[in-house]
N, C-alpha and C positions, 0 to 999 in steps of 0.2 A: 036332447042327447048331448054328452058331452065328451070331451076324450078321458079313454082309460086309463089308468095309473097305468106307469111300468110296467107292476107285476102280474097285472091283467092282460096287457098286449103281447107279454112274452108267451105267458098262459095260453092265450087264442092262438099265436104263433105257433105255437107246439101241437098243438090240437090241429090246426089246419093243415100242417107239416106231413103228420101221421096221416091225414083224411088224403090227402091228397099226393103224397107222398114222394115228397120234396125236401131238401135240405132246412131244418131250425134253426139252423144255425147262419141264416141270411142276414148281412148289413140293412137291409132294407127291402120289405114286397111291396108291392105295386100293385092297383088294379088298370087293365088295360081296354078301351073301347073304342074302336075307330072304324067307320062304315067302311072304309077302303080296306080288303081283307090282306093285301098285299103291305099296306104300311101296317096292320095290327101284327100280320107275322115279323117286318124287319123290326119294328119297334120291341118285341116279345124277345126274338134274338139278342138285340142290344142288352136290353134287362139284363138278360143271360149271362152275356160275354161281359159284362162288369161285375159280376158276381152278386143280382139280385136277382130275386123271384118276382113271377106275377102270376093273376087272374086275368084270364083272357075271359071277357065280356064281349057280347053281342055277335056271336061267330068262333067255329071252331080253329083250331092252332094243332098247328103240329105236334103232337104228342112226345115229338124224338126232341124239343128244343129243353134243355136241362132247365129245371127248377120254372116252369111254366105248366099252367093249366088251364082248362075253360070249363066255366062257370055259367052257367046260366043266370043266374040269382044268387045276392048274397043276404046273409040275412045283419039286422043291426047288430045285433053278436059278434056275428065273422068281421064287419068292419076294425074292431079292435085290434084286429092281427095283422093289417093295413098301415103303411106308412106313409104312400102318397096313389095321387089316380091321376092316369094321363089318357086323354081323351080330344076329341074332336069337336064335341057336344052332340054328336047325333044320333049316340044310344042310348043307352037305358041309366048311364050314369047319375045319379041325383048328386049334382053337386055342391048343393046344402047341407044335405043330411051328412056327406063326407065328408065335407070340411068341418062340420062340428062334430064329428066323430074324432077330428085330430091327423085326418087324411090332409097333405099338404096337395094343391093343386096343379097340375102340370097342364095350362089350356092354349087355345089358340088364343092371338091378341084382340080380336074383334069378335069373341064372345059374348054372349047376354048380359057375363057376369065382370066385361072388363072396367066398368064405372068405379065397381068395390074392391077389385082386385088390383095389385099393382107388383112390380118384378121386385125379391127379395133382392136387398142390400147389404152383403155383410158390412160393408166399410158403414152404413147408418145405424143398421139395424132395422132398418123398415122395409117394407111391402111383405108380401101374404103369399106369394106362388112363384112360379116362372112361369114366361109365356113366349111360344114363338110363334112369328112372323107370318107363315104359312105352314101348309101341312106338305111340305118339305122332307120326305124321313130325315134327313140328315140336322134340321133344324129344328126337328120335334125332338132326336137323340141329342142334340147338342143341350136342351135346358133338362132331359135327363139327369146328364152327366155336369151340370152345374148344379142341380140338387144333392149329385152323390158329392159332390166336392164340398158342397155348404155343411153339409150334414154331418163330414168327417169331424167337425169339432163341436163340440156339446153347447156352447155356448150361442154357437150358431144356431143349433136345433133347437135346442130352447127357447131361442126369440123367437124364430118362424112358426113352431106351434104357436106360441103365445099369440103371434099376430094373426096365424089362421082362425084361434077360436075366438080372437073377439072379434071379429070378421062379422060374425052370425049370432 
């Protein structure tokens, strides 16, 4: 699996938009997994309040939090309407398959997967995700909202896919 062109992710985007019936016109969707139901809702809200969407994974969400949904399953298809997935590791996330889908990674530091992963740099242009510290809400939203800042300029998002999918 590899990531989709532009006019394929926009495409899913639109289609998942409509399914689920949420704004298209998002900077950035998410998928969301965290066994702590209380950090998946504050985390889901954040999304919200910066102006992205998400898939709420592994547990239901408040249905009243704007441009948020839950998902039980998604399929390799859906992943293309996805721009990053921020997780705990301790649901159903595959984060292989979404990182080479072109899903940027949002993990905790002491992951399975922190050996291959390491925190993006704009000023180098290296590493592959952000990651924080503990599962903190306030620290899990702070590399959020350093993804949404990385992302605002194209050249920056450019390198971090590039670094995600040679990753895998």
């Amino acid at each position: 699996m590899s990531a989709a062109t532009p006019a394929v992710r926009s495409s899913v985007k639109k289609s998942l938009a409509k399914k689920y019936r949420f704004s298209s016109n998002l900077a950035s969707v998410g998928i969301v997994s965290f066994a702590d139901p209380e950090l998946r809702r504050f985390v889901a809200q954040g999304i919200s309040a910066i102006g992205f969407g998400a898939a709420v994974m592994d547990g239901d969400i408040n249905t009243n939090i704007e441009n948020t949904y839950a998902v039980d399953k998604l399929t390799a298809d859906e992943l293309a309407g996805f721009d990053f997935f921020v997780t705990d590791g301790e649901g159903s996330v595959d984060t292989m398959s979404f990182m080479r889908a072109g899903l940027v990674p949002i993990l905790a530091q002491d992951s399975v997967f922190s050996e291959l992963l390491r925190d993006f740099d704009p000023m180098k242009f290296e590493g592959n995700g952000f990651f924080f510290a503990d599962l903190d809400p306030y620290r899990v939203f702070e590399k959020i909202v350093s993804y949404k800042e990385t992302t605002k300029f194209p050249e920056d998002r450019r390198i971090l896919l590039r670094n995600v999918l040679a990753t895998f």
